[in-house]
N, C-alpha and C positions, 0 to 999 in steps of 0.2 A: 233652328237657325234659318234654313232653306225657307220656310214657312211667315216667317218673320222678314225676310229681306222682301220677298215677293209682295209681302204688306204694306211695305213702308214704299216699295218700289213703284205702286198701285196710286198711291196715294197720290207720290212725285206725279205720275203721268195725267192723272186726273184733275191736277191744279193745273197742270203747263199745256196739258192738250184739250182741256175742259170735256164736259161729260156727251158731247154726241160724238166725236172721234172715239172713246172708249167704247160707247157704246153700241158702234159699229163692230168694231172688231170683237167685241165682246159675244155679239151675235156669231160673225162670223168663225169666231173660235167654237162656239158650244157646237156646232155644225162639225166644225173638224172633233171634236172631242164624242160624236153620235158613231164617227166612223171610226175612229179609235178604240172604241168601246168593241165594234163590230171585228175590228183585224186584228186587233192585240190585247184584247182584255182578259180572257180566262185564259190564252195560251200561258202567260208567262207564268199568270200564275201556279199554275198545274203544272208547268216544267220545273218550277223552284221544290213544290212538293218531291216529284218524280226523281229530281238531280238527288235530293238529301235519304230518299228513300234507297235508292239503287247504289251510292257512294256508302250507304251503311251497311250495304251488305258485299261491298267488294265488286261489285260490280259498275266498274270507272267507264268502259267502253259502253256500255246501255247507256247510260248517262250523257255521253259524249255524243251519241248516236240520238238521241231525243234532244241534243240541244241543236242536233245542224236540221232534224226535220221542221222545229219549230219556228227556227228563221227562215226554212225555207215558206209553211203556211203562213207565217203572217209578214213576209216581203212578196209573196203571189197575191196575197190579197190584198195590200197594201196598194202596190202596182196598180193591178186591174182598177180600184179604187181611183188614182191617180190617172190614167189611160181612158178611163169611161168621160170624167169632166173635162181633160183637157182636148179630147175628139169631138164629146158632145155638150160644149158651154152651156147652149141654148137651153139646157137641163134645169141649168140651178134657175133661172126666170120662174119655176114653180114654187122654187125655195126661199127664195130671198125676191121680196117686194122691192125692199132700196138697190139699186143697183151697184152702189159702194160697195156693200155688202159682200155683194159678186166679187169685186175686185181681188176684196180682201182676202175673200174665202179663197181665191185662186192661188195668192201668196203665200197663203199657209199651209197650200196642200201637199207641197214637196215634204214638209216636214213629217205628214201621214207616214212616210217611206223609213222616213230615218227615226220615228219615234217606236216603230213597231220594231226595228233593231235595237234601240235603244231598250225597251223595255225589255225587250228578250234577254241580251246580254245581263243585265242587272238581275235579271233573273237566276242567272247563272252563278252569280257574285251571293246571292239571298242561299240558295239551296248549299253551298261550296262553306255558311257560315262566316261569311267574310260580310259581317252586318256594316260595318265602317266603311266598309268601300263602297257597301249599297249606298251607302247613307251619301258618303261625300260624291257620290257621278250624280246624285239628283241636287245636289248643291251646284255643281260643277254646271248642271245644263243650267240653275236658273244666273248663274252668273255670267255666261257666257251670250245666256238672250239677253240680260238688261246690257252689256259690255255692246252688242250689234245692235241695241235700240238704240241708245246713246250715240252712238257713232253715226248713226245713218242719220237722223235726227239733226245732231249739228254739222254735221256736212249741207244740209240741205234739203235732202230730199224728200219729192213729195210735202211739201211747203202747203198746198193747198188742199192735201189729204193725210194728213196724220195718220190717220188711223193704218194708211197701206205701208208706213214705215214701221209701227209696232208688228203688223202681220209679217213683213220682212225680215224683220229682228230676230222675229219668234224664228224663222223657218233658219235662218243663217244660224244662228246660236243653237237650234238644236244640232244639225247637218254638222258643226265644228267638235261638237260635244261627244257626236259619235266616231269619228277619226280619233279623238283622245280617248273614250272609252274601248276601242277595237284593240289599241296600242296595250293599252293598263291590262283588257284581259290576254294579250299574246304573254307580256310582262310577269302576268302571274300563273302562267302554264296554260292555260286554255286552249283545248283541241275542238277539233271539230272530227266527226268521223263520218263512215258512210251512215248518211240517214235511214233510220228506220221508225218502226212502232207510231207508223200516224195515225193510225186507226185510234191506238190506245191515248195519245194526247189527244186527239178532237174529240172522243168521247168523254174526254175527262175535264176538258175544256168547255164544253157545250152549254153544258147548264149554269155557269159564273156566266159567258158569255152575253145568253139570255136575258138572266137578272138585271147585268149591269145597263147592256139596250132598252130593252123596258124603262128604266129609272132615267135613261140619258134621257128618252124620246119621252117621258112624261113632264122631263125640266123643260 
């Protein structure tokens, strides 16, 4: 369903915004999606393995304790990610030829922040067998980014740049998405303990991490 709205939703924006406004952000998102790959890709994965592994054997606090370290590696790296472009702009001029581009990418990169929490916590929801709730908080975000496309959109903004109201959309719609997923996991007992065992998730994370870099930076 998630996969199917986002389709139809693609569709709508590529008739009403035509294909260089997409095409921008479209850029400017695989860029955010290079660094995504980089901050939160085999973390979460590798915490959902670790949560279902250490909960089947009674062991709730291991589990507890590899979920607050894994938010904290991938909100430090997130961050620093976010901190590096917004000090040193004049960066991405290597990266992005069109200067739009730039804009865009700038829009989007708050969401860097809130997607590597996002992905972690859902993580937490995969390992814990609570597949429905995985299923629905990624329904959740994509309806809450097309809800802040839409709005921004006919209000106005950005009239003469589409494309930096879809990046908008993206970053607000994630950032709401994560205030309702923080709630739903307090909601469903989720603790956080003192962190430990980073060694054992970054080593275990390292090699997905790689893979999926490689494949970003080859698209």
């Amino acid at each position: 369903v998630t996969r199917l709205i986002s389709f139809v939703f693609h569709i709508y924006l590529s008739r009403e915004l035509g294909a260089e406004n997409i095409g921008i952000f479209q850029i400017a998102c695989s860029m955010l999606i290079l660094f995504v790959c980089f901050s939160s890709s085999g973390f979460p994965v590798t915490l959902s393995r670790k949560i279902a592994q250490y909960d089947a054997i009674g062991e709730y606090t291991h589990s507890e304790s590899m979920l607050t370290s894994t938010l904290i590696m991938t909100s430090v790296i997130s961050t620093f990610i976010c901190c590096f472009f917004y000090i040193f702009p004049t960066s991405l001029n290597s990266i992005f030829t069109n200067p739009n581009c730039h804009k865009a990418f700038m829009l989007l990169l708050p969401s860097l922040l809130s997607m590597s929490v996002y992905s972690t916590l859902r993580s937490w929801f995969w390992g814990k067998k609570r597949y429905t709730l995985y299923s629905a908080t990624e329904l959740l975000d994509e309806v809450y980014e097309i809800i802040a496309i839409i709005t921004i959109l006919s209000v106005g903004m950005f009239t003469s740049s589409k494309y930096n109201a879809i990046a908008l959309g993206h970053s607000i719609g994630d950032i709401v998405c994560v205030i309702i997923l923080i709630v739903i996991f307090i909601i469903f007992g989720g603790k956080l303990k003192k962190p430990s065992h980073f060694k054992e998730i970054a080593i275990s994370a390292t090699p997905i991490t790689t893979t999926r870099l490689i494949g970003s930076l080859i698209s």
